[in-house]
C-alpha positions in Angstrom: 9.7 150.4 274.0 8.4 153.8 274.0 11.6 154.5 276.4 14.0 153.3 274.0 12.1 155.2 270.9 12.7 158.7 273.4 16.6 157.8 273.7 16.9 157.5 270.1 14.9 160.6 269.3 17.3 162.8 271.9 20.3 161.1 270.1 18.8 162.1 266.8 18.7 165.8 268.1 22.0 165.8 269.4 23.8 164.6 266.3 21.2 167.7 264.1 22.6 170.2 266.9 26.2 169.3 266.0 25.7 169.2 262.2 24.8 172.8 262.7 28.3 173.2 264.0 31.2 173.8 262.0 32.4 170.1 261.6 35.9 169.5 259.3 35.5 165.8 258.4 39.2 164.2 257.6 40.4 161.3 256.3 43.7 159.5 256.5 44.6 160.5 252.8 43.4 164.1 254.0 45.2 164.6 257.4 48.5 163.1 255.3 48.1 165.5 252.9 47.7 168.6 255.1 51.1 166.9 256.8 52.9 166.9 254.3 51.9 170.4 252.7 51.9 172.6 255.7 52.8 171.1 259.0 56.3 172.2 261.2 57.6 169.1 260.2 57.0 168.7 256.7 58.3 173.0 256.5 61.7 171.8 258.8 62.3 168.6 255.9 61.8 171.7 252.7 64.2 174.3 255.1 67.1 171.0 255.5 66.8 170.0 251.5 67.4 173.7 250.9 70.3 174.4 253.3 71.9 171.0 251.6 71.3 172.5 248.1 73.7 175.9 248.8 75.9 173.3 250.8 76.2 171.6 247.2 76.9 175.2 245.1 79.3 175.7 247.8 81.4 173.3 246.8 80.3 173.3 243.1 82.0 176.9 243.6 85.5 175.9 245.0 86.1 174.7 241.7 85.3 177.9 239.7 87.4 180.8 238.9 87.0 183.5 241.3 87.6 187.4 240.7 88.7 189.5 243.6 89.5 192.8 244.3 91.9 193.9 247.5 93.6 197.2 248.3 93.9 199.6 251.1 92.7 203.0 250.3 94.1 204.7 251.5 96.9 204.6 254.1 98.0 207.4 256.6 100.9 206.9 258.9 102.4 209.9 261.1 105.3 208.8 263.8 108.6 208.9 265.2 110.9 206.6 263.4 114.6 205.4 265.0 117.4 206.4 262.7 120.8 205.6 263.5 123.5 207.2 261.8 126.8 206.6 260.7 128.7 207.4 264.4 126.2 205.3 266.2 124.0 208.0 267.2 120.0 207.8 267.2 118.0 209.7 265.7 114.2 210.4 266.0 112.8 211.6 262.8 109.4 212.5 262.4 107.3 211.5 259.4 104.5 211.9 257.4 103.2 209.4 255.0 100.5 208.2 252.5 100.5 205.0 251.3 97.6 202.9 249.1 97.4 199.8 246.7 94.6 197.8 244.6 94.8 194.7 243.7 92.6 192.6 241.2 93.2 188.9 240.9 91.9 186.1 238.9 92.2 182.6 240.5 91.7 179.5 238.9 91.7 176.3 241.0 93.5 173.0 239.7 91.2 170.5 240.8 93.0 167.5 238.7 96.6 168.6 240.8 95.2 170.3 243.9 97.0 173.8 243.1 96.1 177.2 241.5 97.1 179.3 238.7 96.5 182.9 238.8 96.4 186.2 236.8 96.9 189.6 238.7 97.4 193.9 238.2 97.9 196.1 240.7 99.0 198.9 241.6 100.5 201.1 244.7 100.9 204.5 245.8 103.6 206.2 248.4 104.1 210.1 249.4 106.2 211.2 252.2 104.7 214.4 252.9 107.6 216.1 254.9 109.9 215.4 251.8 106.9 216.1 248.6 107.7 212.7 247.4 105.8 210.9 245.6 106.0 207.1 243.7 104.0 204.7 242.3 104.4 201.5 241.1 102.5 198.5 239.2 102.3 195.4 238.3 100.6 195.4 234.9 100.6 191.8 234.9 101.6 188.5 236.8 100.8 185.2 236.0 101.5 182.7 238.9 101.5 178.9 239.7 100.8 177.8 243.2 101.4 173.8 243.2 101.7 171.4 246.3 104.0 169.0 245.6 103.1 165.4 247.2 100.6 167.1 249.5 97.2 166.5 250.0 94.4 166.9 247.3 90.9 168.1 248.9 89.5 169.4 245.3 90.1 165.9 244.5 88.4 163.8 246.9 86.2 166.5 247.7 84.7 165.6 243.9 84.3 161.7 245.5 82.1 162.8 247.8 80.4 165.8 247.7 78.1 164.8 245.1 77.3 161.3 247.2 76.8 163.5 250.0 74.1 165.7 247.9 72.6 162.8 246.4 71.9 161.7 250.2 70.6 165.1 251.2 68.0 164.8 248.0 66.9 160.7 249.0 67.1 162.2 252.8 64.2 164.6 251.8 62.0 162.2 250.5 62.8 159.9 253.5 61.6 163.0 255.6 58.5 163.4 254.0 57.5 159.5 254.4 58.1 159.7 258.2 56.0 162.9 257.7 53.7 160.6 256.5 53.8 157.9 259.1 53.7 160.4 261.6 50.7 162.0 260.3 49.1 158.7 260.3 49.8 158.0 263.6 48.3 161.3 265.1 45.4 160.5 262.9 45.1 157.6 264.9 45.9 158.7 268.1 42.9 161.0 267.4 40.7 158.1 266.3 41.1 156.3 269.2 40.3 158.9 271.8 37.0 160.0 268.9 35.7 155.9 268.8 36.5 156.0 273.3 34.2 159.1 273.4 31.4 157.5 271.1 31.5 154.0 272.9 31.1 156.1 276.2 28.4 158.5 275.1 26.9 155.2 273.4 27.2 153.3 276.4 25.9 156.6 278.9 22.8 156.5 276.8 22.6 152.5 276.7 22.5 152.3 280.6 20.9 155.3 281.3 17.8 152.9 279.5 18.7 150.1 280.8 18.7 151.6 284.3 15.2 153.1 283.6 13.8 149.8 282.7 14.9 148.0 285.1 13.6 150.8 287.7 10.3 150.4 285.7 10.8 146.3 286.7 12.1 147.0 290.5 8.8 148.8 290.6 6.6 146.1 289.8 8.3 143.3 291.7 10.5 141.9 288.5 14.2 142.3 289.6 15.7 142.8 292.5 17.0 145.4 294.4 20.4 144.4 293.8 20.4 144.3 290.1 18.9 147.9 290.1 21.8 148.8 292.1 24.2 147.3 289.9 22.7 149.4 286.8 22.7 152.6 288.6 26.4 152.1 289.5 27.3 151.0 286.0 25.6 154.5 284.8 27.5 156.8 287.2 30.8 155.1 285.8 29.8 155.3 282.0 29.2 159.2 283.5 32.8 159.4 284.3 34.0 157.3 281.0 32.3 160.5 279.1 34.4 162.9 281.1 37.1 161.3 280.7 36.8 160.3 277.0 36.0 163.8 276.0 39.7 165.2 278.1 41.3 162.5 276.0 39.6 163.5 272.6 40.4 167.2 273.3 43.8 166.4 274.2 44.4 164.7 271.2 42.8 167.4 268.7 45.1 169.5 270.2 48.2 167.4 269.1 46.7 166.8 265.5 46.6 170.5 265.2 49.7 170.9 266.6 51.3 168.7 264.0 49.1 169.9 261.2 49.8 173.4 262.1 45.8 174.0 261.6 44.6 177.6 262.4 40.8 177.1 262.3 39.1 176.3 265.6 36.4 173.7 263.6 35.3 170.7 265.2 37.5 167.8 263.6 35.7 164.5 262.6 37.9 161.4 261.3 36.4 158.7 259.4 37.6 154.9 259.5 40.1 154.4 256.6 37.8 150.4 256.1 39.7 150.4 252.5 42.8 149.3 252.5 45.5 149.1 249.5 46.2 144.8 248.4 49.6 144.5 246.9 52.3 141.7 247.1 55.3 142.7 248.8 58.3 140.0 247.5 61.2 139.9 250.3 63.9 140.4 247.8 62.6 142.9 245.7 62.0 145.0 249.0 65.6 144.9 249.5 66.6 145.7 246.2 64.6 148.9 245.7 65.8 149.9 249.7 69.4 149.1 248.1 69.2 151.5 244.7 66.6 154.1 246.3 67.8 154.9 250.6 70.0 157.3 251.8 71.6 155.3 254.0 73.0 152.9 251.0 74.6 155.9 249.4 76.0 156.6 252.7 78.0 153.4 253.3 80.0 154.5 250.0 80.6 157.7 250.9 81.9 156.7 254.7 84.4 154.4 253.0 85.2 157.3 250.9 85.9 159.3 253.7 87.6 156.9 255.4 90.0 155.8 252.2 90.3 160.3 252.7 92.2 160.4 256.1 94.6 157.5 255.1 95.5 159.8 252.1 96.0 162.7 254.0 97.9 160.6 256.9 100.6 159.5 254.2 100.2 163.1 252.2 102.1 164.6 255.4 105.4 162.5 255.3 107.1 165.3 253.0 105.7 168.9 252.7 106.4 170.6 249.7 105.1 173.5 247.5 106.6 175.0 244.5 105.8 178.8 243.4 106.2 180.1 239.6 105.7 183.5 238.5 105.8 185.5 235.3 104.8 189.4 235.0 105.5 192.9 234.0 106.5 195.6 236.7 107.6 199.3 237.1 107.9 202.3 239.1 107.6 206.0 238.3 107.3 209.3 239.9 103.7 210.1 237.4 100.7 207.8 237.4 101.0 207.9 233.3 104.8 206.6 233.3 104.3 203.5 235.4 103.6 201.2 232.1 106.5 202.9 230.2 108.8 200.1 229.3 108.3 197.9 232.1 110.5 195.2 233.6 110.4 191.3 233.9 109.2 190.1 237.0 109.7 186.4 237.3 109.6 184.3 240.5 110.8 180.4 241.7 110.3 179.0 244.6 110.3 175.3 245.9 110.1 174.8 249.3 110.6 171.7 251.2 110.0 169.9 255.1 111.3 166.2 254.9 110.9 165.0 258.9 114.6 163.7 259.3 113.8 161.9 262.6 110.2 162.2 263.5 110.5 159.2 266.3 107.4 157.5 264.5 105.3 160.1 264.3 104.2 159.7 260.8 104.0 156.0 261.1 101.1 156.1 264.3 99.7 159.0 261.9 99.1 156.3 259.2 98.8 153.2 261.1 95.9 155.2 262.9 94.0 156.4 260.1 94.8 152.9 258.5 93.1 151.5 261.8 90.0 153.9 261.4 89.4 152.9 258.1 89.3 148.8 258.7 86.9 149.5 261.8 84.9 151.8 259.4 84.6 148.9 257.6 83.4 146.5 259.9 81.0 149.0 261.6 80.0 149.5 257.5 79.4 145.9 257.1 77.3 145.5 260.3 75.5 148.1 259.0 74.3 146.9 255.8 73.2 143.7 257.5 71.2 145.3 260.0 70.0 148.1 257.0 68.7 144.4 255.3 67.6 142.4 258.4 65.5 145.8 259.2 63.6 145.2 255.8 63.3 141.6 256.2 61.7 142.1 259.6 59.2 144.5 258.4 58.3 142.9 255.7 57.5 139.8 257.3 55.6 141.9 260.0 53.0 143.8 257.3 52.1 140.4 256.0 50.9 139.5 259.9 49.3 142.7 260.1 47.3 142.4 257.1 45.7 139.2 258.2 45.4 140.5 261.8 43.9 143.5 259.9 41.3 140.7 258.2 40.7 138.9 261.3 39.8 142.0 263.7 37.4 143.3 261.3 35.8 140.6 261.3 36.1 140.0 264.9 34.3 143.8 265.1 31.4 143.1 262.7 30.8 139.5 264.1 30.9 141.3 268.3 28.2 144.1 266.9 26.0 141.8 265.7 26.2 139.7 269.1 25.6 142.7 271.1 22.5 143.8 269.2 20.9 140.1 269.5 22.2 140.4 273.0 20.0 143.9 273.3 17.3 142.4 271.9 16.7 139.4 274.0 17.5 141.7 277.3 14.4 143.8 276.1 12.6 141.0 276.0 13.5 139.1 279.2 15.4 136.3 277.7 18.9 137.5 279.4 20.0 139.4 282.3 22.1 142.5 282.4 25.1 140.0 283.0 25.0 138.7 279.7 24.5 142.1 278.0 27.2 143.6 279.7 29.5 141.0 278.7 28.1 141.5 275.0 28.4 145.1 275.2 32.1 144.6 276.5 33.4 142.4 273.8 31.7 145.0 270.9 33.9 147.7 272.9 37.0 145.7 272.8 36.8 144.2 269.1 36.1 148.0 268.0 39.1 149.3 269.4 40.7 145.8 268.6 39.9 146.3 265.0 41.0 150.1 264.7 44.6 149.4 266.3 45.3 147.0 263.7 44.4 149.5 261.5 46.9 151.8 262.9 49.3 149.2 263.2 48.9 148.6 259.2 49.2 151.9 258.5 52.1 153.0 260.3 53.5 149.7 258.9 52.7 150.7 255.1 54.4 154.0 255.8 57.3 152.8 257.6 58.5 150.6 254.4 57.7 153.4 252.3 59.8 155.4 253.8 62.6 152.4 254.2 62.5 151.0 250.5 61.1 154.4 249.0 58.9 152.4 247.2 55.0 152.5 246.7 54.3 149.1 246.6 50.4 150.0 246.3 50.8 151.9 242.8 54.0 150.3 241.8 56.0 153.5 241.4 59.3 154.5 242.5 58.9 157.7 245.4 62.3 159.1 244.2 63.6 159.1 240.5 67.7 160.1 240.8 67.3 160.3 236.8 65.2 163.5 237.4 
C-alpha cells in the first residue's frame, strides 16, 4: 500500500510541475472558433467571397454608362511618300507631318436590346510642315446607335444569371465556413485521440511499473512465480515504448492543430472532452427543405439550366448576322482652332449590314441540334443531381440519429469499463485475481475510452457536416444564412 501511495504522490508532482507550465486549455467550441476567425482556411473562404463580390460589380458595371477619353497626342510622321504623276512617272516626295486627335465619348449600353447608344466630341489636328499647313477639324457632336439585329443578347441573359451566380458565391461562403467548422472539429479530435493514447500509456507505465514492484515484492517471498514476474516486467517495457510512441503521435498532431489554426504561441495545448452534447430533433423532410431554400448547389441547378437554355440562344442567334448603325452630329473644318464651331455641317450616318449563310451545308443546323443536345443531357445530369443532392441528406440524416445512440451507448460502455477496472485493481491488491484478469480489465477501460471518444468525433463531424449541407442549426433553431439580409 505504501507503494501505491508513493506512485500517486510522484503523479501528483508531475501534474504541479506541468501546471507551472504554460498550458492553453481548449475546447471544441474554442478550437472552432479560433478556426473560423484566423486559420488559412477560414482567411482562403473571406479572400474567394471577396474576389466573387468585384466579380458581381463587374458585371453590375457592364450595364452602366461609361465615360472615356481617347486621342493620340501627338503624332509625328517624316518619310518618303510614292507620287505618281500625270505621265506615269514616280515621284519620291519627302514629308513632314504632325498629326493629333481627342476623343471623349459617352456610352450607354442597351441591356433590354443588346445594343448601345452613344454621345461623342472630338477633335483633330494636321500640319504638313514642308508646306506651313495647318487644319483642324471637329466633331462638336455625334449621337450614335449601335444595334444588332437578330443577334445574340449577353446583357440580357447575362442579367439571368449573374445574380444566381452571386447569390451562390454568398451561400458558398457560409458553406466554406461550416466545413471550416467540421474540419476544425476533426483536428480537434485527431488531437484528442493521440492526448487520451498518451494519458492511457503514462497511466498504464505507472500502473505496471506498481504492479511489477509488487509482484517482485511477492516473487521475493515465495508468492508467484517466476513466470508471472516475467510477464509483468515485459508488459512494463512495452507500456515504455506505448509512452514513446504516444507522445510522437501527440506532438505530431499539435503540430497539425496549429497548422490549421495558424497558432503562433508555442504553449502547451490541453483539450477537454466536449461530455455535453446539443438534443434536438432532426425531421427527414424538413432537412430537405431547408437544404433546398438555403445550399448553393440548389441555386446552381437553376443557373446550369440557365446556361444551358444560353448556348441554344446563341446557336440559333448565328443563322443571320446583322447590325445596323445610326448617326446624327455636327462637324467642321478650319484653318484656326476658334473657327472650327463656326456654322458647322450635318453629319448623319446609316448603315445596315447583313450575312444570310446561302448554303452553309448544315452548319447551322449541327450548331443548334448540338447545343439543343447539351442542354437535354444538362438536364438529365441536373436531375440526377438533385436526387443524389436529396438522397445525400437522407443518408445523413438517418446516420446522426445512429450516432447519437451509439454516442449514448459508448459512454456508457466507458463509465461502466472504469468502474470494472477499479474493482478489478482492487481485488488484484488484495489477492482475489491474478494479473490476467486485471489486464483484461485494464484492456477493455482502454478500448471503451477511445470507443467512447470516436463516437464523439463521429457525432460531431456528423453535426457539422449537415450544418454545412442544410445550412441550418438544428441545435438553436436558426437559419446560418438569411438571403433577405
Amino acid at each position: 500500500m505504501n507503494k501505491i501511495m508513493l506512485v500517486i504522490g510522484l503523479f501528483v508532482f508531475g501534474q504541479f510541475q506541468c501546471a507551472a507550465q504554460s498550458v492553453t486549455r481548449l475546447g471544441l467550441t474554442d478550437v472552432i472558433e479560433k478556426a473560423r476567425n484566423q486559420s488559412p482556411a477560414s482567411k482562403q473562404a473571406e479572400t474567394r467571397k471577396k474576389n466573387r463580390y468585384w466579380q458581381y460589380k463587374l458585371y453590375k458595371s457592364n450595364y452602366n454608362p461609361q465615360l472615356a477619353l481617347s486621342g493620340n497626342v501627338p503624332g509625328y510622321n517624316r518619310d518618303f511618300l510614292s507620287n505618281r504623276i500625270d505621265d506615269g512617272t514616280i515621284l519620291f516626295q519627302d514629308r513632314e507631318q504632325l498629326s493629333s486627335n481627342l476623343n471623349l465619348g459617352l456610352n450607354q449600353p442597351i441591356g433590354l436590346t443588346g445594343g448601345s447608344v452613344s454621345i461623342n466630341s472630338g477633335v483633330n489636328y494636321f500640319s504638313d510642315l514642308n508646306q506651313d499647313l495647318t487644319r483642324y477639324s471637329s466633331t462638336l457632336f455625334n449621337i450614335q446607335l449601335n444595334q444588332p439585329i437578330f443577334g445574340f443578347n449577353d446583357l440580357k441573359w447575362d442579367k439571368r444569371t449573374e445574380p444566381l451566380r452571386y447569390e451562390e458565391s454568398l451561400r458558398s461562403y457560409v458553406e466554406e465556413m461550416e466545413l471550416v467548422s467540421r474540419e476544425a472539429a476533426s483536428f480537434f479530435f485527431n488531437f484528442l485521440d493521440a492526448q487520451i493514447n498518451y494519458e492511457i500509456a503514462e497511466f498504464n507505465q505507472l500502473n505496471n511499473d506498481t504492479i511489477f514492484k509488487i509482484e517482485e515484492g511477492r516473487y521475493n517471498i515465495g508468492t508467484t512465480s517466476k513466470d508471472k514476474l516475467l510477464q509483468v516486467e515485459l508488459q512494463l517495457l512495452r507500456s515504455q515504448q506505448d509512452v514513446v510512441q504516444a507522445q510522437l503521435d501527440l506532438e505530431t498532431a499539435s503540430q497539425q492543430l496549429r497548422a490549421y489554426l495558424g497558432l503562433q504561441t508555442n504553449d502547451t495545448l490541453k483539450l477537454t472532452i466536449p461530455e455535453t452534447v446539443p438534443e434536438f430533433d432532426i425531421p427527414i423532410q424538413e432537412a430537405i427543405t431547408f437544404a433546398k431554400l438555403n445550399r448553393a448547389d440548389y441555386l446552381a441547378f437553376e443557373r446550369r439550366r440557365l446556361e444551358a437554355e444560353r448556348e441554344v440562344s446563341q446557336a440559333r442567334a448565328q443563322r443571320v448576322e446583322a447590325n445596323l448603325v445610326a448617326s446624327f452630329g455636327l462637324n467642321n473644318a478650319a484653318d484656326q482652332f476658334q473657327d472650327v464651331s463656326n456654322n458647322p455641317n450635318n453629319q448623319q450616318r446609316f448603315d445596315l449590314s447583313l450575312v444570310v449563310p446561302i448554303l452553309d451545308w448544315g452548319r447551322n443546323k449541327a450548331r443548334i441540334e448540338t447545343a439543343l443536345a447539351n442542354k437535354e443531357l444538362n438536364d438529365y445530369v441536373i436531375d440526377q443531381d438533385i436526387q443524389n443532392f436529396e438522397q445525400e441528406i437522407l443518408t445523413l440524416v438517418r446516420r446522426f440519429q445512429v450516432l447519437r445512440s451509439q454516442l449514448k451507448i459508448s459512454k456508457k460502455s466507458d463509465q461502466v469499463a472504469d468502474e470494472r477496472y477499479r474493482v478489478a485493481q482492487n481485488r488484484y491488491l488484495t489477492g482475489k485475481v491474478d494479473i490476467t484478469n486485471l489486464n483484461i480489465a485494464l484492456t477493455e477501460k482502454d478500448q471503451a475510452k477511445r470507443s467512447y471518444v470516436n463516437s464523439l468525433r463521429d457525432f460531431w463531424v456528423a453535426y457539422f457536416d449537415l450544418r454545412r449541407l442544410t445550412l441550418y442549426d438544428f441545435a438553436n433553431n436558426q437559419l446560418l444564412y438569411d438571403s433577405s439580409k
